[in-house]
N, C-alpha and C positions, 0 to 999 in steps of 0.2 A: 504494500500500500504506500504510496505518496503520502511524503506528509508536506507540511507547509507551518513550519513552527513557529514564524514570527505571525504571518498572514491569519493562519486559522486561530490561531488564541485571541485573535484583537477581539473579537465580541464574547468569546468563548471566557475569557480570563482574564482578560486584560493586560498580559503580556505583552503584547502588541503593539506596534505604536500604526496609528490608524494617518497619519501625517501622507503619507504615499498611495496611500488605497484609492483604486477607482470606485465611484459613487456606486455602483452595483455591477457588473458582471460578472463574465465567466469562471473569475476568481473566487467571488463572494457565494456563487452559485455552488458552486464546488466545495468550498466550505461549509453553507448550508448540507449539501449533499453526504458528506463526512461524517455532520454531526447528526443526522437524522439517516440512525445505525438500522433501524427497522425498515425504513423506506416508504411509509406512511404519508410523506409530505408534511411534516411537524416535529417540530424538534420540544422531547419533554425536557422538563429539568433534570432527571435521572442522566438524560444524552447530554445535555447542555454540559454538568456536571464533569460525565466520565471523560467527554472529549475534553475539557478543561483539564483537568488532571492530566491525561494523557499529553497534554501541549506543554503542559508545567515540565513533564520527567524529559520530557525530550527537550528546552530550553537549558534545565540545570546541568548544563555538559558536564561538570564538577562533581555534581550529586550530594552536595551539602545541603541541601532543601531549600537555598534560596536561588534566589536569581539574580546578576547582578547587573548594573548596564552595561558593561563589556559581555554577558552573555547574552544580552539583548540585540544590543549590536551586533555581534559575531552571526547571530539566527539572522536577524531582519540582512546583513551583508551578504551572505549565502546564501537566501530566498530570492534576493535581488541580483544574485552575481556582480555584487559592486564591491570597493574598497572604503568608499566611504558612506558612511551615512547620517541619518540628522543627528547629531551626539545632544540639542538643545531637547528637538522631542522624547528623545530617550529620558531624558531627566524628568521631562515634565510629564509624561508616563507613568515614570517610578513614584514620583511625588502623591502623584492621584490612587495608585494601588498601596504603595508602602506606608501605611498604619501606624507603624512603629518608630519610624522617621529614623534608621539602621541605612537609607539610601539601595537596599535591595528588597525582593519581594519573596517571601517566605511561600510555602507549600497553603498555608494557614488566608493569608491575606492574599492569593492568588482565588483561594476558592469562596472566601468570603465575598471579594469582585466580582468573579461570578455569578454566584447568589442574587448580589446587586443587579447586573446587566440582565441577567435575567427578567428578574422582575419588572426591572425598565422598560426592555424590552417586550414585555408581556402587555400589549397598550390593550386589549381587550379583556384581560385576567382571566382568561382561559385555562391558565396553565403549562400550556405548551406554544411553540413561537412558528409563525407560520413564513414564508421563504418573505414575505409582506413587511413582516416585524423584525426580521434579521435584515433584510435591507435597511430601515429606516433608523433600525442602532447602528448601522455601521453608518451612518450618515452624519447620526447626533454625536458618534465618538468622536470621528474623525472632525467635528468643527469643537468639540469638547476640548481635544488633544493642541488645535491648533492655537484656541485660545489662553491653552494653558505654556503653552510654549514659548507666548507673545509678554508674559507677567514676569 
């Protein structure tokens, strides 16, 4: 299976820095697709969830349980094929997930963001996020992430 460690986490976990992402396609479609394991066309929290976790283990290249912005960097560099990348979004990312204000993002405040994105993202409170409502968080992060990167 492909993954896409920097990409797929940004709604999933917030690992991600949303600063690069296109407004919705083929990308995001494909991420939707990942995370709704059953094939339903809905992604529950349980999928939300375990994809999150699964972006987390593959981010901590280290395996200390956090994340830091150099491994943030390294993923979103390597998703990208580039050398360099926003090192401002990356902070302002961290800043938004990291809780504990340690400048990296623990296993713990990775899933708790998702929790959050979740239920953000959940604008009918159905429970589950339809390909509608994954678009339109990846829309609100990525002007979240830009705003935050401008302070």
């Amino acid at each position: 299976m492909k993954t896409h460690p920097i990409k797929s986490a940004l709604v999933a976990s917030g690992l991600i820095l949303a600063a690069g992402l296109p407004a919705f396609g083929s990308e995001a479609e494909d991420m939707f697709k990942r995370m709704d394991t059953d094939g339903n066309g809905k992604v529950t929290a349980v999928e939300h969830a375990q994809f999150s976790e699964n972006q987390f283990k593959q981010t901590d290249t280290n395996y200390d349980g956090q994340v830091s912005a150099a491994e943030c960097e390294a993923a979103d560099a390597a998703y990208h094929k580039k050398d360099k990348v926003d090192a401002k979004a990356t902070a302002a990312h961290i800043r938004q997930v990291d809780t504990d204000g340690n400048g990296q993002i623990s296993s713990t405040e990775a899933a708790a963001f998702a929790r959050s994105a979740f239920a953000k993202a959940d604008k009918n409170g159905d429970q589950v996020l339809s390909e509608d409502e994954v678009e339109q968080a990846h829309k609100e992060m990525k002007k979240e992430i830009k705003e935050l990167k401008n302070n």
